[in-house]
N, C-alpha and C positions, 0 to 999 in steps of 0.2 A: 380463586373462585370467581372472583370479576371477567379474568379473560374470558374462561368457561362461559357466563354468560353471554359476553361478548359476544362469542362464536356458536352460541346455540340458543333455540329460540324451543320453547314448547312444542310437543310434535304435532305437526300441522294435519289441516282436518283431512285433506283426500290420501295424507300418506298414516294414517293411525292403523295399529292392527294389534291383535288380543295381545297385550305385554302380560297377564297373567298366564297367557299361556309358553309366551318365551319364555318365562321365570322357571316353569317347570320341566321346559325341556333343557334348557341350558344347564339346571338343577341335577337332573338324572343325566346329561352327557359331558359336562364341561368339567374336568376336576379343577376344585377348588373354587369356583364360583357361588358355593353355597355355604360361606362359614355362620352360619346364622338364620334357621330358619324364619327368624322374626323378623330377619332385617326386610325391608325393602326395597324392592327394582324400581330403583328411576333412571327415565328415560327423556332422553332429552334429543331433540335433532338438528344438527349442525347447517345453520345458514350458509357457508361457500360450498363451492361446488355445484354443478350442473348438469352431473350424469348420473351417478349412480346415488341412494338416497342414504348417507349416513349417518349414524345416530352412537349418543353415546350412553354408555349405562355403565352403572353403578349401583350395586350392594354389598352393604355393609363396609370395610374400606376397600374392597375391592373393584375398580375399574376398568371398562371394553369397550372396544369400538366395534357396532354389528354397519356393515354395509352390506348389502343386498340390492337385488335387481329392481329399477322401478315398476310399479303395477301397472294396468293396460297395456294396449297396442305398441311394438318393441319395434323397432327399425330390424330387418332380419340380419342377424352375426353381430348387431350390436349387445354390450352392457354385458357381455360373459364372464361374469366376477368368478367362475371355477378357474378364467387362466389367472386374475390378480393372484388367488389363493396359492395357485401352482408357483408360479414367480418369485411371490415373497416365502414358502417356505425352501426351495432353492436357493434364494439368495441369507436370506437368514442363517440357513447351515452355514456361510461361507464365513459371516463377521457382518457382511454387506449393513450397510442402516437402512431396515427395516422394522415397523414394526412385528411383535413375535406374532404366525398367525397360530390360530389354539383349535377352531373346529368350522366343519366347512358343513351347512343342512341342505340335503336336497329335499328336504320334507316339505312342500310348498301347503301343505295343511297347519302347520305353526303360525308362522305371518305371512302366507297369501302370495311368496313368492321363494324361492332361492335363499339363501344370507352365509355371509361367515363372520366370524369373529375374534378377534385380534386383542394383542394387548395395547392398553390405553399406553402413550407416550407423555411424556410432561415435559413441554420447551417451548420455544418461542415459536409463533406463528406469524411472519411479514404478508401483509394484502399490498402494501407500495413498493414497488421495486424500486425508488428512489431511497427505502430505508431512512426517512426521517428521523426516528427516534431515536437512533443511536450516532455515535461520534463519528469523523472521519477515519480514525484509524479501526476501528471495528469494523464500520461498514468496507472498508476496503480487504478484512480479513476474513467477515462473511462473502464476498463475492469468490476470494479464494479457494476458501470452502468449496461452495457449489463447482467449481472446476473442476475441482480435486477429486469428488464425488463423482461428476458426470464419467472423469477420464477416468476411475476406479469400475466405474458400472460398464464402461467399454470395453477394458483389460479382462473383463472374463472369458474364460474358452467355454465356447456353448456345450461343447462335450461332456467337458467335466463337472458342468453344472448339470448333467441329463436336462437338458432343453434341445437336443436337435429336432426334436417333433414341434418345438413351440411355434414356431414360425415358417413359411416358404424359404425364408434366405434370400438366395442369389435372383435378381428383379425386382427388388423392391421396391424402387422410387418407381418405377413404370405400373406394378401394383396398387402405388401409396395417389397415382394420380388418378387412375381409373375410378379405386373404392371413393376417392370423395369427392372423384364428379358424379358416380354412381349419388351418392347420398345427395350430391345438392340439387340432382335433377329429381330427387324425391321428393325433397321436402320447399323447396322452391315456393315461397308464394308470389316472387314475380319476378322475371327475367332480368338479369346482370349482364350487359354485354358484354364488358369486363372479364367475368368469370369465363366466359365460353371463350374469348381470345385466350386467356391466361391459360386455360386448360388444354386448348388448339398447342399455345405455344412450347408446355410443360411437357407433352407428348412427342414433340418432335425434338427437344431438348435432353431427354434421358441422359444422365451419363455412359458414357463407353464403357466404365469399371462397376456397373451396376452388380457386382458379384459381393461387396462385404455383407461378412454374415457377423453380426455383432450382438448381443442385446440391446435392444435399444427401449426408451423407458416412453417414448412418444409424447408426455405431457412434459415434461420435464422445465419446471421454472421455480420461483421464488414462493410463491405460495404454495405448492405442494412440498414443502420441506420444512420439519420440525427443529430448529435449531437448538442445542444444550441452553439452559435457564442463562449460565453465566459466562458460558465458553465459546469463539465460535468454531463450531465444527457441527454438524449434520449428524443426528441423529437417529433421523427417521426420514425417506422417500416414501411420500403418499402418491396414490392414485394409479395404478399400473394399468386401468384401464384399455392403456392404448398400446401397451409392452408387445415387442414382437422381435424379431429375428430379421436385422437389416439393416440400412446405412449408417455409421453414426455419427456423419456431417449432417441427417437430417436429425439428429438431437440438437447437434450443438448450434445449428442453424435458429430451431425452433428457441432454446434456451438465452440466443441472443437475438431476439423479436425487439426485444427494447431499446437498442442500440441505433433500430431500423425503423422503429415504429413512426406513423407519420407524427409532427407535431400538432396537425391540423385537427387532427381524429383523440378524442375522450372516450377515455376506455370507460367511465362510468359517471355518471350525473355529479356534476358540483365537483369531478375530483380535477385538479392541474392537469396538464399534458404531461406527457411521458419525454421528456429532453435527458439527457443524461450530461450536456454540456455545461461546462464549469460547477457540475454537483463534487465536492468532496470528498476523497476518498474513495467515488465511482472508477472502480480500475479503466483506461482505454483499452478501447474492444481488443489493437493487438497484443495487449498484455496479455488480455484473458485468453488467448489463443496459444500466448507461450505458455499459462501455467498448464492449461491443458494438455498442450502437446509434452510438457518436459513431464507430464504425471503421467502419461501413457508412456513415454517414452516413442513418441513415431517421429518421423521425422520426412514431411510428407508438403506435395503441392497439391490443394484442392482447386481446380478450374475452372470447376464448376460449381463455383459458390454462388452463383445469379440464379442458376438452379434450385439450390436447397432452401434459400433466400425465398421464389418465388413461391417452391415447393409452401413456404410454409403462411404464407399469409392465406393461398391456397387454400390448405387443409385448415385455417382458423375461420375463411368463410362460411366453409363447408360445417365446422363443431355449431357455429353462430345459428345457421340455418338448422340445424339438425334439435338443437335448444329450441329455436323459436317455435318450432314442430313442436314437440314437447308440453308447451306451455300451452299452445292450442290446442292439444287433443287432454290437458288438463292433466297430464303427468311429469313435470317438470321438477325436479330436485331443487335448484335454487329457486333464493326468494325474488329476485330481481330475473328473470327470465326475458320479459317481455320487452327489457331495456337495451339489448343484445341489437335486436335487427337492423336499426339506423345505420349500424355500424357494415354491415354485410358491403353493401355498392363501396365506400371509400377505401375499402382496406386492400376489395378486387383491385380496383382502378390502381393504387399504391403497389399490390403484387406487380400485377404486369409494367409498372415503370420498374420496378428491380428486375425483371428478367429483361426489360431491350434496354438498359442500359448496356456502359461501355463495358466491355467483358470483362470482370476481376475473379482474379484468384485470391486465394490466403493459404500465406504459408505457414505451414505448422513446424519449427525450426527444432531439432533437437537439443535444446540449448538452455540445461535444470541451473546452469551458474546467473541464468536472468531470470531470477524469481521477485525482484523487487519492484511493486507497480507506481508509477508515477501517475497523478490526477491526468483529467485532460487536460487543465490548464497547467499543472506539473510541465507539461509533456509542451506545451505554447510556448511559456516564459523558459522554459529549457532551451527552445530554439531559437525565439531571440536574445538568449545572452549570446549562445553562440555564431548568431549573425554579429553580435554588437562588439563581440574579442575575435573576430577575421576582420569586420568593417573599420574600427578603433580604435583598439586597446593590444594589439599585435602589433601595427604599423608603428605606434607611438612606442614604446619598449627600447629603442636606441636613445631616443632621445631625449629619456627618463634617466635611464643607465649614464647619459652624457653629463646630466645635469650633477646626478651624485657623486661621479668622478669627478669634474670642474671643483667643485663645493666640499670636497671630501673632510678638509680639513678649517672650514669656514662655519661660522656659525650659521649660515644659511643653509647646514645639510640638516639639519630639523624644521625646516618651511618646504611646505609640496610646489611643486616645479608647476605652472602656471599650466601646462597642457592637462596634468592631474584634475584640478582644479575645473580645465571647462570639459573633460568627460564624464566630472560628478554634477555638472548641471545636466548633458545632453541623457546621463542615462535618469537621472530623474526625471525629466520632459515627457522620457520613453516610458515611464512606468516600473524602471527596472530598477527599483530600491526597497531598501529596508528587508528584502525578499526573506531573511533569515527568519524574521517574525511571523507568525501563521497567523495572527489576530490580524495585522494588518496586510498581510500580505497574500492573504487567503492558500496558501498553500501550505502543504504539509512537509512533515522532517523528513520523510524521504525524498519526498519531490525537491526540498532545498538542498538533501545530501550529492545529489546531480548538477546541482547547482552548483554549490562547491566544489566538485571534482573540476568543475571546467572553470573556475575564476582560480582556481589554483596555478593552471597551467601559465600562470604571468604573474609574480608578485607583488604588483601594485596594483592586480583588477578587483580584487575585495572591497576595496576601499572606492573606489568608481562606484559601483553601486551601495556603497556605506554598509557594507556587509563586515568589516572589518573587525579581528580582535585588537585589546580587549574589550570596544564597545558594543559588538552583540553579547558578550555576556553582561555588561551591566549594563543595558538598556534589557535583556531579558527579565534581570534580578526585580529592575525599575517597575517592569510591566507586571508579572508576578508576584510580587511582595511589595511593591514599596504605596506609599498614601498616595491622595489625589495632588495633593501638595506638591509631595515628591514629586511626582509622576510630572504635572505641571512645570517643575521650577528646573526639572532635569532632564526627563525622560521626552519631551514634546522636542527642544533643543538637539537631543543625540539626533532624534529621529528624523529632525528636518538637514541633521549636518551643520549646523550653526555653531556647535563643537564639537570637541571630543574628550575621551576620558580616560583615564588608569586604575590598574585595578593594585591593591596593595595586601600583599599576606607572606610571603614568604620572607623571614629576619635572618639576619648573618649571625647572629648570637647563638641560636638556638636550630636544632634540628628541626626547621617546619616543615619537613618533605612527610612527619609525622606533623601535622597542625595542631595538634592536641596540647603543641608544646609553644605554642603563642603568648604574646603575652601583651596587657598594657594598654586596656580603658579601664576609665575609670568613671563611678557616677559623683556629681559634683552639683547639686540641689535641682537646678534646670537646664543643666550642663552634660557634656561626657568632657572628661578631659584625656586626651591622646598624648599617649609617651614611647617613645621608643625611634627602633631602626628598622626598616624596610627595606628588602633589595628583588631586582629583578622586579621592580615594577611594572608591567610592561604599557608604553605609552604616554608617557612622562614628558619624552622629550618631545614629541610634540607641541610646538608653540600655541597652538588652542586648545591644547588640554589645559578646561578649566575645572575640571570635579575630580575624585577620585574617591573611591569604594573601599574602606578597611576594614580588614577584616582582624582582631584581636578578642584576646582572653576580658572578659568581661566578670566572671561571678570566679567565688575560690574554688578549691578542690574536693569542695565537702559533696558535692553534687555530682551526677555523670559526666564525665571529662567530656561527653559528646554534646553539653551544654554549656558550657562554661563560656562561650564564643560569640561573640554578634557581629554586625557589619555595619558599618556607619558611613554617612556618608559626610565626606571631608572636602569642601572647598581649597581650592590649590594656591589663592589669594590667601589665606587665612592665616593669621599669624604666629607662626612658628613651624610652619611646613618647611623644609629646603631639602630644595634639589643637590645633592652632594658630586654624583659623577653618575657616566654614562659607563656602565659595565659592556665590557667590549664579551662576542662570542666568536672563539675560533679568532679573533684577531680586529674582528667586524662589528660598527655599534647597531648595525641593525636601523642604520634611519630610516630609511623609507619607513618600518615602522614605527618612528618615535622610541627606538631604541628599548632600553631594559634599564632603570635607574636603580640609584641607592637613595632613599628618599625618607629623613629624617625627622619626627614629631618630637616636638620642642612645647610642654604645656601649650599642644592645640587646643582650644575651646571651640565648643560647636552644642548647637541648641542639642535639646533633646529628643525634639522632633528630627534631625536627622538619622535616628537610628533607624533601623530597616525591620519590619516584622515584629522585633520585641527582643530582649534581651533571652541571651542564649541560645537564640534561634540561626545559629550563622553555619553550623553545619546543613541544618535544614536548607540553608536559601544555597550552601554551596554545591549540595548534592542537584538541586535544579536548576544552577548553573552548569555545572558540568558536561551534566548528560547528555544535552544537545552540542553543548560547544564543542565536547571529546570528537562527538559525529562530527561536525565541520572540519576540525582541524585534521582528523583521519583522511576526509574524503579529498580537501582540499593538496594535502600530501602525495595522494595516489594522481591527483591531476598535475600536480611537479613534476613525480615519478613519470608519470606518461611525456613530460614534455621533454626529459633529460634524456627517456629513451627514445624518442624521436631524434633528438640531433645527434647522440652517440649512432643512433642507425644510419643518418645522413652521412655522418664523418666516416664510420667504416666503412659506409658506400663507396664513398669520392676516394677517398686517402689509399695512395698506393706505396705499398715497401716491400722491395727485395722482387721489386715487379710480379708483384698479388694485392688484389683488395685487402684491406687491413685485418676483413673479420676472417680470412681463410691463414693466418699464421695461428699456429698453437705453440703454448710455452708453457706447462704448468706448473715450474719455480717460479715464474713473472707471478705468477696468481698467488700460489701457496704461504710462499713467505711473508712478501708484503699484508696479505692478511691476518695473519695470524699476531702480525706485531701491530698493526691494527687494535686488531680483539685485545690485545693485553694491554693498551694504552685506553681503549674506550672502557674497560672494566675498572681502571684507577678511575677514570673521569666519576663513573656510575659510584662510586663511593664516596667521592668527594662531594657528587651534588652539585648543586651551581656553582661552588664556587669552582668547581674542574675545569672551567668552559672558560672560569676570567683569567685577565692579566694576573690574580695574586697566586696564580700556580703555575708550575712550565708544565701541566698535564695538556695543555692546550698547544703547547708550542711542539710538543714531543709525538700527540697524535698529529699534527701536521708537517710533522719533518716526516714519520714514517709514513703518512700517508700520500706523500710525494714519492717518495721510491719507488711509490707501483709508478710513475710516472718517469721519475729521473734514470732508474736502472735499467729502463725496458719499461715499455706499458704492456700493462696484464690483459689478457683477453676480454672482451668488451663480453661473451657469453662462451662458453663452449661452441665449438664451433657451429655442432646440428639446430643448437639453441638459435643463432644469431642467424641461421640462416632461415629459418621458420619466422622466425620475430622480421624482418626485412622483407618477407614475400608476404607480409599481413599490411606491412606498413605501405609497400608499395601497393597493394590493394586497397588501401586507404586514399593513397596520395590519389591514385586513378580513379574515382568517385570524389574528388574536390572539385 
């Protein structure tokens, strides 16, 4: 009821007409409008909007929305709400989101003009297109939406929809310039030199393909669309007003005004500029061009986008003037009418610099596997990491790799090699840390999930910009759950890099690949006291790992086992922690990441304040460490993978046998068997659990003897051959744009 109000004001005095007598005709024509002859019609009239005059009414629980033609003197072929009626019952038949429309009155003796009416919708209604109100990840899944929607309302055949009469079609844009210099040389109350160049230039600019016949919805933005109460997806397209049969680069031109709009120019009193830079969540504009293009499925170059671009500031001077008409001959629909014309000269003057600009195209790429939108700044700090892992954190990768060899067997392979060390200063300098964090880093888990892919591609760049497991998850836990104390005495520390930390849950005693099966705090007056065995800590061995994060069985059994669990946190100094051994994987301790321990509590004492959240609450905090970390360490993988098949593509390039490139020999026993005894050695590992992977089983030794035989008996095909050669003609299309 509050929005309602919001959005509607009592019906105002030059737009009132006999509502007792709507009552009675809607009564005798509308079914189901009258379950109650006692109820009463209220009427109420909606504040947005600037053309046509609508209102919404209510009797009994029942709700409508009547729009109709405004009263007096009418621009000629403007305000023809018979085509909105025609439009939305067309599109309605099909699924389309519209509102249902129910009866259309040519009876201009009722209220004094035309009307139809519709059913009421109930959703959200946005006036900012910056979408203040809600989060980043919503607002980035409402813009979504509206793609998906505009490119759904394109994909119609005008055939099938019986609309070939709706519109001329083929000339549109050369139509769409004339009609609204036609209008602005009408309502004009003082000349725009601007406008008359822009219109000069828009005329001899046509496009050559002036032939798509499309629906097009002409108003098409953020405000004319009802979104679900809790969902985002489009519910309802208002205002068809300007619906017609023709291009639909000039919707999707019009529908991204904001991206273009100047900053200089206020779309309304008192409100901010329209910027869409570094807002969160705001998809960048080529994003929004891929989701529409993969929702239409086209796969197309538009070149004349300076065009539709100019076309449409254009056609927004032309609505501005046509309002301020309006408001002066005292029939104006919105309440703010007269605030419009300031705006008229800035916005010409702004058109014509988008049409003599440097000519761009935008490409609509067929391409439905890029559906994930990165911010704009997403999309900045995306670029410079990867200016900052070519500039260096690639170069430097030998002489990391040299240091760990040299040191392999010294206690110095748990201290980072002194170049480590000063490109965690230079990419701090640069602003390039902590990125994993969206509170402090202003970015979001997609935009960090690109992040990851490309610090993956080198396995010591994580840690360069302190993005490193295990301390993005317990500096997440820290940030998320823990006190200000905490947060202070740990979480400030991680996050300037001044340590680091380990994370401790997984015990050799017990199955904790099921955690449920943990065991070993205990409460002790102002105390926890810590007992047990820990292994595969990971980050232990790291010489500045000073904290670590345990997670054990805290309450008995009498309660949900999925409570039983809390996490504490444990000082690495504190007396009765030790470090027992470094658990080697596949052969290897994993230094560069401070390896994987076995790490022992021996009656630890630790205040009570170091508990995290509250006791029991340790599946809680692990499920929101998880969720993001799983994304990292997925994305971070795929960026390995990409850089393994890079040099496997290099080598089969170079490397010649039997006088052929490597990738053109086929053999597929070299492939078949060697895999297969693969698979049966990694499915013992997968039973075993961690311990499959240590020294204290030969399942480790046995999946790497057989997975040398695809090496020692013949190597196995690097892909089938069509594969490898497809994969190789992408990659050298890559190398050729470096």
């Amino acid at each position: 009821m509050a929005a309602l109000e919001a959005d509607t004001s009592a019906v105002r005095e030059n737009h009132k007409f006999d509502e007792h007598k709507l009552c009675d005709y809607l009564s005798s024509h509308l079914p189901g409008f009258s379950t109650s002859p006692s109820d009463a019609l209220t009427v109420r009239q909606y504040r947005f909007g600037q053309s046509n005059p609508t209102f919404f009414l209510q009797k009994g629980q029942k709700k409508f929305v009547l729009r109709k033609k405004p009263h007096g003197s009418l621009l000629p072929g403007a305000h023809r709400i018979e085509r909105e009626y025609e439009v939305q019952k067309a599109l309605y038949s099909t699924g389309f989101p519209v509102p249902r429309p129910l009866l259309y009155c040519t009876d201009v003796t009722v209220i004094g003009t035309e009307f139809y009416v519709m059913e009421h919708v109930q959703g959200r209604i946005f006036r900012d297109v910056k979408l203040p109100e809600v989060s980043p990840a919503e607002r980035s899944a409402l813009y979504v939406a509206l793609a998906q929607t505009l490119a759904q309302l394109h994909s119609f055949n005008i055939h099938t929809l019986n609309l070939t009469g709706y519109g001329k079609g083929k000339g549109y844009c050369q139509r769409q310039v004339s009609t609204w210099k036609k209008q602005y040389d009408k309502t004009a109350h003082r000349d725009i030199p601007a406008m008359n160049q822009l219109a000069d230039w828009l005329i001899r600019n046509v496009p050559s393909n002036d032939n798509e016949e499309s629906l097009v919805h002409g108003d098409f933005r953020i405000e004319n669309m009802i979104f679900h109460p809790t969902e985002t997806c489009v519910i309802a397209v208002l205002d068809w007003e300007l619906s017609t049969i023709g291009h639909p680069m000039s919707d999707f031109a019009y529908f991204s005004t904001p991206y273009f709009w100047p900053e200089e120019v206020q779309l309304f009193k008192n409100a901010s500029n329209i910027t869409y830079i570094d807002i969160e969540g705001i998809p960048a504009f080529e994003d929004l061009i891929k989701i529409y293009s993969c929702c239409r499925g086209v796969a197309l170059q538009e070149h004349d986008w300076n065009f539709f671009l100019a076309l449409t500031f254009f056609k927004i001077v032309g609505i501005i003037q046509g309002i301020y008409a309006r408001f002066l001959l005292g029939n104006s629909s919105g309440e703010n009418a007269n605030t419009f014309i300031d705006l008229a000269q800035p916005l010409a003057e702004h058109g014509l610099r988008l049409a003599k600009r440097e000519k761009t195209a935008v490409v609509l790429p067929n391409s439905p596997g890029e559906l994930f939108l990165l911010s704009v700044k997403g999309r900045r700090v995306l670029q410079q990491v990867k200016q900052f892992m070519q500039q260096y954190i690639f170069p430097a990768q030998q002489e990391v790799l040299e240091y760990y060899t040299i040191h392999e067997n010294s206690p110095l392979r748990w201290k980072k090699p002194l170049v480590i060390e000063k490109l965690k200063e230079q990419a701090k300098a640069e602003g390039l840390w902590n990125l994993f964090l969206p509170a402090v880093s202003g970015l979001s888990q997609i935009d960090y999930a690109f992040i990851a892919e490309e610090t993956g591609k080198c396995f010591f760049a994580p840690e360069v910009f302190n993005c490193q497991a295990p301390d993005t998850g317990n500096m997440e836990v820290l940030h998320m759950y823990g006190t200000e104390e905490q947060r202070k005495q740990w979480l400030e520390p991680l996050l300037a890099g001044k340590i680091q930390s380990c994370f401790c849950m997984m015990e050799p005693d017990v199955a904790s690949s099921d955690t449920t099966n943990m065991e070993f705090i205990k409460r002790d007056g102002d105390s926890y006291i810590v007992n047990g065995k820990k292994w595969w800590s990971s980050g232990a061995g790291n010489l500045n790992c000073k904290v670590a994060i345990v997670m054990g069985k805290t309450r008995n059994a009498s309660s949900s086992r999925y409570k039983n669990h809390s996490m504490i946190i444990v000082p690495m100094d504190t007396e009765g922690v030790e470090i027992i051994r470094a658990l080697k994987v596949f052969g290897y301790e994993d230094t560069p990441h401070g390896g994987h321990f076995e790490v022992h509590f021996r009656n630890v004492r630790v205040p009570v304040t170091n508990l995290i959240l509250g006791e029991g609450r340790g599946f809680e905090i692990a499920q929101g460490r998880l969720g993001p970390g799983r994304i990292h360490h997925c994305m971070r993988t795929i960026g390995a993978a990409e850089s393994a098949l890079q040099l496997m593509c290099a080598r089969a390039a170079q490397r010649i046998t039997f006088g052929k490139k490597l990738y053109h020999h086929i053999a597929m026993i070299k492939v078949v068997a060697p895999r297969m005894a693969c698979q049966v050695a990694d499915r013992a590992i997968q039973v075993f659990g961690g311990a499959g992977v240590s020294q204290d089983f030969p399942l480790a030794f046995m999946y790497t003897a057989v997975r040398t035989l695809r090496i020692a008996d013949g190597p196995d095909e690097v892909h089938l051959s069509a594969i490898a050669k497809m994969e190789l003609m992408e990659q050298a299309k890559l190398l050729s744009k470096m």
